[in-house]
N, C-alpha and C positions, 0 to 999 in steps of 0.2 A: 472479447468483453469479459470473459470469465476471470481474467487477469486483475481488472478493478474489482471487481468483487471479493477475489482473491487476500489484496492488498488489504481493503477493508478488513475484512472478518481478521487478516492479522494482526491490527492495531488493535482493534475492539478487545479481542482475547488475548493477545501477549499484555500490553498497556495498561487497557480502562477496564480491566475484571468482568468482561463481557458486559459492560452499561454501555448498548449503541446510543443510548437517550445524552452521552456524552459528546457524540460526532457534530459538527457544526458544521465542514465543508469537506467533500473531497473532490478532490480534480486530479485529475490524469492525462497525458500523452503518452499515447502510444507511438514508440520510435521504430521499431524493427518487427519480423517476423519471426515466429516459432513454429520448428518442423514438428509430426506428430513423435512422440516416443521422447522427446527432449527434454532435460531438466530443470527448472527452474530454480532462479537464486533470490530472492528477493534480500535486500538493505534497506534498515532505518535509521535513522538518527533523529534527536529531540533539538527541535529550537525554540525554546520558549513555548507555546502552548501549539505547536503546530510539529506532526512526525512526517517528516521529506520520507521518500523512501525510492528506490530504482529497485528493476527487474534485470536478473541477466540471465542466459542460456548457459548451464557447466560446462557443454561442450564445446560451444564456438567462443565460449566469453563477451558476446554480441549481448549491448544493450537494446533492452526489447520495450521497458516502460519507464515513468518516471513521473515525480504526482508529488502529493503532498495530502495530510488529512488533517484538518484544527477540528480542534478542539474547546469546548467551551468549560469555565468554572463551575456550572453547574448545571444539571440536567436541562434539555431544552423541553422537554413533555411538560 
């Protein structure tokens, strides 16, 4: 679960200048498992007002998440 939380806090701070009052939805699947000590890769891309993004492990290259988070025009608060 730390992975979606993860995911968040990276959009919010890379993208929207730390305004979570921008986030509208996030959804996630988790696909695979992570051993302890492993590294993580997270990807994003922008589609219109929503950032897709996957999780991978550096060492095995195993997809582990995969989601998406929209966004809205302007604050929800």
């Amino acid at each position: 679960m730390c992975f979606y939380g993860m995911v968040a806090k990276g959009v919010v701070q890379t993208f929207l200048k730390n305004d979570s009052s921008l986030v509208k939805v996030v959804q996630a699947r988790f696909i695979g498992h992570v051993f302890p000590g492993e590294t993580l890769i997270f990807n994003y891309w922008r589609v219109g007002k929503t950032f897709v993004f996957n999780g991978t492990t550096q060492e095995r290259g195993k997809e582990i998440i995969v989601g998406f988070v929209e966004i809205a025009e302007k604050p929800l608060l």
